[in-house]
N, C-alpha and C positions, 0 to 999 in steps of 0.2 A: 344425494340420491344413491340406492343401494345399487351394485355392481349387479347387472340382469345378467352377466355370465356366471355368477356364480350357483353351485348347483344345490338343490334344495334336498334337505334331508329328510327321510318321512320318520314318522312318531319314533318306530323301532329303534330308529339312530340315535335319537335323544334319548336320555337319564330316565331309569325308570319312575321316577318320581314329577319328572318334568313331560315326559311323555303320557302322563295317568291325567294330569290337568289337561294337556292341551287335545287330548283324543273328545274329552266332557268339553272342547269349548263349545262357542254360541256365536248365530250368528243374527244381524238386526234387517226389520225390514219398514217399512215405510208407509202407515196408516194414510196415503195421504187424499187431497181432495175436499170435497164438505163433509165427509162422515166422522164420527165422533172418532177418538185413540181412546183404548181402554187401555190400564194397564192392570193384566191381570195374570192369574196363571195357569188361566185353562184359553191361550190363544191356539189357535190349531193351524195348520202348514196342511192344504192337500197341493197333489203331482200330478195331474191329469186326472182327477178326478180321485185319486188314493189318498186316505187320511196316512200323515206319516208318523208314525208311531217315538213317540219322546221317553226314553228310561228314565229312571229312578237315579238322580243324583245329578243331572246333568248343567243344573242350573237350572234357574226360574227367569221369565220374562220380565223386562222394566222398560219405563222407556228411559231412554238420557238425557240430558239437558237440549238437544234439537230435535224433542219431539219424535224421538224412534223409537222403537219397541221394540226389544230384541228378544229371541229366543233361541234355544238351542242348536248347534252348529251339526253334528257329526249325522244324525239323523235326515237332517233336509238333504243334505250333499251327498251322503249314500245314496237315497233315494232316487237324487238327479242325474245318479251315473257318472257324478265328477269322481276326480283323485284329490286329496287334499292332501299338502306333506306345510312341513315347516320348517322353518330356516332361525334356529334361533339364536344364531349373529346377530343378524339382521333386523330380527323382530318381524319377520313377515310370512305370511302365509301366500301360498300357491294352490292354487286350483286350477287340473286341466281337464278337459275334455274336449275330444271328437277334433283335435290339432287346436285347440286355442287356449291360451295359458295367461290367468291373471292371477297378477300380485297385487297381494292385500297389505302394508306398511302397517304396522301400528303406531296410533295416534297421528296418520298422517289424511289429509281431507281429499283424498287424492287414492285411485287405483293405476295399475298399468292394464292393459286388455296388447297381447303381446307388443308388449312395447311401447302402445302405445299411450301416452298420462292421459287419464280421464277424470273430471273432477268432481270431487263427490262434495256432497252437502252436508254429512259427519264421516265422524272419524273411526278407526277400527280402535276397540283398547283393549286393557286389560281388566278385568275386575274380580277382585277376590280370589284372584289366582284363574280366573275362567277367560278365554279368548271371546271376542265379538266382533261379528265382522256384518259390513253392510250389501245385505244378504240381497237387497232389491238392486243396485249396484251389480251386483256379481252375477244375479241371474241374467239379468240383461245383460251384460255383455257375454252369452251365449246364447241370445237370441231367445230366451224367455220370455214369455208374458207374463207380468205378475200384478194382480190385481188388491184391493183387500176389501174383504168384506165385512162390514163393521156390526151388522146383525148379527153373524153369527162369530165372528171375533175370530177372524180367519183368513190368514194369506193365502191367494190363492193362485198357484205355477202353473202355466203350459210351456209343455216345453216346443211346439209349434208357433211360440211366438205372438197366438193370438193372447186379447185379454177377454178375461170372463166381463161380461156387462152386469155387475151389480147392482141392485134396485135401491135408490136411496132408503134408508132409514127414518122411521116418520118422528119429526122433530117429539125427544123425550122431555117434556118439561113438566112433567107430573113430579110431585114428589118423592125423595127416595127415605127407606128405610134402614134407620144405624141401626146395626147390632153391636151391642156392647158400646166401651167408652168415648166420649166426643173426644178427636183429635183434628182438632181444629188448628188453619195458616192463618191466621190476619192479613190482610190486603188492604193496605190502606190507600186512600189520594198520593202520597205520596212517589206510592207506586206509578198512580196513574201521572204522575209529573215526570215519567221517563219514557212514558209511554208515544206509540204515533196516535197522533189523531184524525186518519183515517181510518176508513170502518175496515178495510181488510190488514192494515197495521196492526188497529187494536184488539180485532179478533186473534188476529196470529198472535200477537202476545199473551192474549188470553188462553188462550189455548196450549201455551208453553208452558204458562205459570200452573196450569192446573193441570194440567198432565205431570209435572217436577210434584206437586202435592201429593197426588195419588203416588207417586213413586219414592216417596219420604213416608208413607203409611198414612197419609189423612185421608179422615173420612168426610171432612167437610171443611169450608171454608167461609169464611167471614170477612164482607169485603164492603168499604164504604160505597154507598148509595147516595148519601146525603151528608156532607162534611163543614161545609157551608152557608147554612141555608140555600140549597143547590138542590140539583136533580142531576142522576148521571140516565135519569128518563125522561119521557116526556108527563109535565107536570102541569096540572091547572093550581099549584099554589107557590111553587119553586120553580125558578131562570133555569135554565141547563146548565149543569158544572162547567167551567171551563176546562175542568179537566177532562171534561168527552169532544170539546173541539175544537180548543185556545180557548174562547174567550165564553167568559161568564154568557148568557141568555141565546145563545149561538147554534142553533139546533147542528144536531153534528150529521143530520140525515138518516138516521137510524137510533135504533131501541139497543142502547149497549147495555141495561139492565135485560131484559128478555134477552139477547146473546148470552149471557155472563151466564145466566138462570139453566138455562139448558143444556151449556156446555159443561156445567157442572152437574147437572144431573147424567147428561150422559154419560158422566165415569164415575157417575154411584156416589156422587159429593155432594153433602146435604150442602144447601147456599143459605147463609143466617146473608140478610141484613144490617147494614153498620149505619148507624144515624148519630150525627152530633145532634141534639136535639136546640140547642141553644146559639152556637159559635155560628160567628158572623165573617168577621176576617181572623187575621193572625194564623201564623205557623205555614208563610206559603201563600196566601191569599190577599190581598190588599186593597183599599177603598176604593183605588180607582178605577181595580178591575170589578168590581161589584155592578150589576147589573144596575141599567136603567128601572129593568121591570122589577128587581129584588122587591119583598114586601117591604125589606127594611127601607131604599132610597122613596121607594111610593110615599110608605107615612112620614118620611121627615122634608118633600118638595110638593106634598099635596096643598097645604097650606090649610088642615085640616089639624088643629092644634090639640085636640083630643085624644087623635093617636100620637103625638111627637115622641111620649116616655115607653111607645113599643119594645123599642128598641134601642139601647143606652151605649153611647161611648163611653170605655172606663179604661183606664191606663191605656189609649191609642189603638184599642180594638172595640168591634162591635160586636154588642151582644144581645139576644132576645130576652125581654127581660120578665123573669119566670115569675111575675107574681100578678104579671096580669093576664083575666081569664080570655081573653079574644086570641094568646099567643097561645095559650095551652093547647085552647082549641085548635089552630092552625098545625100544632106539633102533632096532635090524633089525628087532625084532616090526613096530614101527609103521609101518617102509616098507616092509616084506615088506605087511601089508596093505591100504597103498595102492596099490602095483605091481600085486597081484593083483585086486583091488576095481573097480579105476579104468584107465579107458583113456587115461592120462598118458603124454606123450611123454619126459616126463626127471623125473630125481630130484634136487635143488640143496639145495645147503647155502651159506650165506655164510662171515662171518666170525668167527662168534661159538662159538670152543671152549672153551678154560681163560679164566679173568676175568685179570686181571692180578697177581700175587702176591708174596708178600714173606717168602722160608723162615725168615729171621729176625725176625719177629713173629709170635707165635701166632696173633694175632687175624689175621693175613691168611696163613697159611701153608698153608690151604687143603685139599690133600690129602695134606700131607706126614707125618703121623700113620701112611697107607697105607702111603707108601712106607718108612719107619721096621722097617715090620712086614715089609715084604715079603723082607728081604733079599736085593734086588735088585744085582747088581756092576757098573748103569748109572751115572750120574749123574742125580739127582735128574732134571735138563730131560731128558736123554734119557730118561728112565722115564715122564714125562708124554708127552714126543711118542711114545712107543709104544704109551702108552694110547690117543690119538686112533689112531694107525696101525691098529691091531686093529680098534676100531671103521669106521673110514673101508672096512680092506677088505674087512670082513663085511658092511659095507654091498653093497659094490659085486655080492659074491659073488652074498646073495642076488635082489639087483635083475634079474642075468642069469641067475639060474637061472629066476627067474618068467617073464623077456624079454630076449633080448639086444639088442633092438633099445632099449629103452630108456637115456636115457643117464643118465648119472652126473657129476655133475661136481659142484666148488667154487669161491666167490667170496672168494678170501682179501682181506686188507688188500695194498695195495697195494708195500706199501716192503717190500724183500726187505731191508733192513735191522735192519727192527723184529721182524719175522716170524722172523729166526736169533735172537732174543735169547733170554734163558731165564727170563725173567721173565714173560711173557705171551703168549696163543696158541700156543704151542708144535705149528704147524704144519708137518711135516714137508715142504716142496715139495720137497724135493731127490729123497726116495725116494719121494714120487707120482710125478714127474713122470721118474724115472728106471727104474722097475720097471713092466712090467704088473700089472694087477689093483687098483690103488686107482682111479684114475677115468679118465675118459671124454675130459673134457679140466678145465683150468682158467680161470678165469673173474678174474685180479686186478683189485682195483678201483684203477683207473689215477684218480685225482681231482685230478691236480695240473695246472697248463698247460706251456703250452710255454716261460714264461718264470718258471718258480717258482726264488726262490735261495734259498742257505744264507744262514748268519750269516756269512758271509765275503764277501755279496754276489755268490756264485759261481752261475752256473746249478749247481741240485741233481741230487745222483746219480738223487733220484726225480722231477724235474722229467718232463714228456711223451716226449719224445723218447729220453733215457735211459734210460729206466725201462721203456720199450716193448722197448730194447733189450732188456734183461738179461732181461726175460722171454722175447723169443724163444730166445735162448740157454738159457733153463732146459728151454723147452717141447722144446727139439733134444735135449736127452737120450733123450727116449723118444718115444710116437707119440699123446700126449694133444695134441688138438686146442687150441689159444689164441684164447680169446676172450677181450676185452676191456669192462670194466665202465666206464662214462661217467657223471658225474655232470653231471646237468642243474640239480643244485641251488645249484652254482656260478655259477650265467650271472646278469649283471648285478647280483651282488652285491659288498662289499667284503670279499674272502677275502682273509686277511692270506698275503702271497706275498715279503715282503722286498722289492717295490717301493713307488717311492713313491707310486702310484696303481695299484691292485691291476689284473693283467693283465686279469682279470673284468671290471672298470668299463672298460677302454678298447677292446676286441672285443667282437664280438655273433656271432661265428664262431670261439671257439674249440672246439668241440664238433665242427661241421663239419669242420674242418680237422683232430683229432686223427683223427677216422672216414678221411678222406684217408689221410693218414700211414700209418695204422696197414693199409689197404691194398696200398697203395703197396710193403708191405716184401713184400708175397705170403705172410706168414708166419700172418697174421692170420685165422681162418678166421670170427669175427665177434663182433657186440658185443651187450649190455644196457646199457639206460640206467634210471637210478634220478632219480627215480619217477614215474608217473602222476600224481599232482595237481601237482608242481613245474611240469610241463610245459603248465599251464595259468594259472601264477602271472604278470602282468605282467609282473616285471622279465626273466621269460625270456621270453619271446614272439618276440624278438627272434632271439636263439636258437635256439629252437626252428623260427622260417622258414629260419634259415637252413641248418639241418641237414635239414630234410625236404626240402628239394632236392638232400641226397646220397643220401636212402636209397627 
């Protein structure tokens, strides 16, 4: 703890270089309560009713990882009649007035109010050379009221001590409007596997995570709904996730899909929809936690042998098995009543259709028993991509009869290579992307860098830059929008890339630079990055600075 007798110096004292930053610092204040946090850069600071006037240069508002917002320092503090000086041994700032003196520590969670520790909920720091201090904190301990008013995006100071009585805000769950390109968080179950499963747990994490979006540049987010044959709502055809309250069918007591919906709308973030349309268990999920009421345990203990092949176990997972029409149906039921239910801006599917398969073993040959029956004059792969086709564009149908504004779209795997094979995914892009009426646009997840080779040492056909190509070229067949999938789970790891020190380990900007790129060609109309908790993992940090200075 710093020496309180030692004496603090004001800006003058300091460097005039180091005094020019810390005059422009900033200080954070505390959206808190049930009203929405914006993070934007027209929040406003009135002092008894005085708007307080913010200069040119002095920093912009964010909030930081505990959900604060902070905004410019030197302004509010003139205005409150305080003295502010700084101590830059110590790293900490002093503010007195009217005999009372607190110190602000940087990076410590914690102020003095003379002398006395008081502990705070975040921390004061540095960023980009600009001071931040926690501004609801420091008024209070001179006996301010500080309130915030989330209508008009406004803290708002007495210096009497009362608080202003703000009118709640009437729940926004209307749709919002992007301008310009999607930059879109993925949000996956995964997430929700760290999550509390209580409604005021997982609202507050909701509320962290999408406030951290908005403060990374997203304009929207894409979060699973539906991961399991699951509902993280309430559903007349899907159990409740377990990930809304432990256990699979478990009502959690609340609508954490209508929460999620409006929390994102109130900070101007359009909310896509994420649906596995097919997966049963696997990756996190397991039989035994599968619901009594699941559709899939009904038709295989109803004793109703017509339905049994709904639903197929293939290599130790369950799956819906996409070539029969009662399941199709049930995949539109469920986003027919999220479409209509929910004030959702898009409907998303990744990449997870048929499992990988092998028509020459029984035990993995999956749905081929159907097509045996069907007397079809396809080919086996072609009879499976026309089962997804059917499905994909029943989807789409109903989506826009509910709303045409909403979109549609999918995140296939990335290599247009793997994707024409006939052995697994059986994703048709050639006739989405060249017919209307299957989606909206597509979404490949581009994961490889700029310098990824083959076994020949070759840059690869799916390395970044090629691979960006071949997709624009698919997307020009027809008038489905191309956005681009980014994985931020790559950054400072060692992804085996056929170099001798993976391209990963030797940039901290390839993420930035592919978002460039992929600009750059005009063809690109925007991107998702996978996922929210990676983007707080150390070894990306790096990374991730240096891409939030593109978006």
């Amino acid at each position: 703890m710093m020496n309180q007798k030692k004496s603090f110096r004001i800006y003058a004292r300091v460097t005039l270089g180091i005094a020019t930053l810390l005059v422009i610092a900033a200080v954070c204040f505390t959206p808190w309560g049930k009203a929405p946090v914006f993070a934007a850069t027209d929040v406003g600071v009135t002092i008894d009713g005085e708007s307080v006037a913010f200069q040119n240069g002095y920093g912009k508002p964010f909030i930081d990882s505990n959900s604060r917002t902070l905004v410019p320092l030197r302004g509010v503090m003139e205005a409150f009649g305080a003295k502010v000086t700084w101590d830059n041994d110590t790293r900490t700032v002093s503010v007195v007035k009217n005999g009372t003196t607190v110190l602000v520590p940087i990076g410590q969670a914690y102020i003095l109010v003379n002398g006395e520790l008081v502990v705070n909920d975040t921390s004061a720091v540095i960023r980009e050379d600009l001071t931040y201090l926690p501004i609801k904190a420091v008024l209070q301990a001179f006996g301010a009221g500080v309130a915030w008013d989330s209508g008009n995006r406004t803290v708002i100071v007495r210096t009497d001590g009362t608080v202003t009585e703000v009118p709640a805000v009437p729940n926004r769950g209307g749709r919002v409007s992007r301008d310009g390109e999607l930059r879109a968080m993925w949000i996956s179950y995964l997430e929700y596997m760290e999550m509390p499963k209580d409604k005021a747990g997982f609202q507050t994490a909701i509320d962290k995570m999408f406030d951290s979006c908005v403060d990374l540049g997203m304009n929207a987010v894409i979060v699973h709904v539906r991961s399991h044959c699951d509902a993280m709502y309430p559903s007349q055809y899907f159990p409740w996730a377990s990930f809304a309250s432990g256990t699979q069918g478990v009502d959690p007591g609340y609508d954490p899909l209508e929460y999620m919906v409006s929390a994102a709308h109130s900070r101007g973030l359009e909310f896509h929809a994420w649906l596995n349309p097919y997966r049963v268990t696997g990756y996190g999920s397991y039989w035994n936690q599968v619901s009594a009421s699941n559709p899939v345990k009904v038709w295989i203990f109803d004793n109703d042998a017509s339905n049994d092949r709904w639903a197929l176990l293939h290599n130790g997972e369950y799956y819906l098995n996409p070539s029969i029409p009662q399941v199709r149906q049930l995949v539109v039921d469920g986003i027919r009543e999220i479409a209509s239910n929910y004030e959702v801006d898009g409907i998303h599917f990744d990449d997870y259709f048929y499992p990988s398969v092998n028509d020459s073993n029984p035990s993995s040959y999956f749905d081929k028993p159907e097509y045996d029956a069907s007397g079809s004059t396809l080919s086996i792969a072609d009879w499976r991509r026309n089962n997804v086709n059917m499905m994909v564009k029943d989807v789409y149908a109903a989506v826009k009869e509910i709303d045409p504004d909403i979109e549609f779209g999918i995140s296939p795997a990335g290599n247009v290579d793997n994707l024409r094979k006939n052995n697994a995914y059986f994703v048709d892009i050639d006739t989405w992307l060249s017919n209307p009426g299957y989606v909206d646009y597509i979404m490949p997840q581009l994961y490889w860098g700029f310098e990824r080779r083959d076994s020949s040492g070759n840059i690869a056909a799916y390395a970044f830059e090629n691979n960006l190509q071949t997709w624009i070229r698919l997307a020009e067949k027809g008038n489905a929008k191309l956005y681009i999938g980014l994985n931020m789970a790559n950054a400072g790891t060692n992804v085996s890339d056929n170099n001798s020190v993976s391209e990963w380990m030797r940039y901290d900007d390839i993420i930035a630079r592919q978002v460039l790129a992929a600009r750059a060609t005009g063809k690109v109309d925007g991107f998702a990055f996978f996922r929210y908790a990676i983007f707080n993992k150390s070894e990306a940090q790096k990374e991730v600075s240096n891409l939030r200075g593109k978006l």
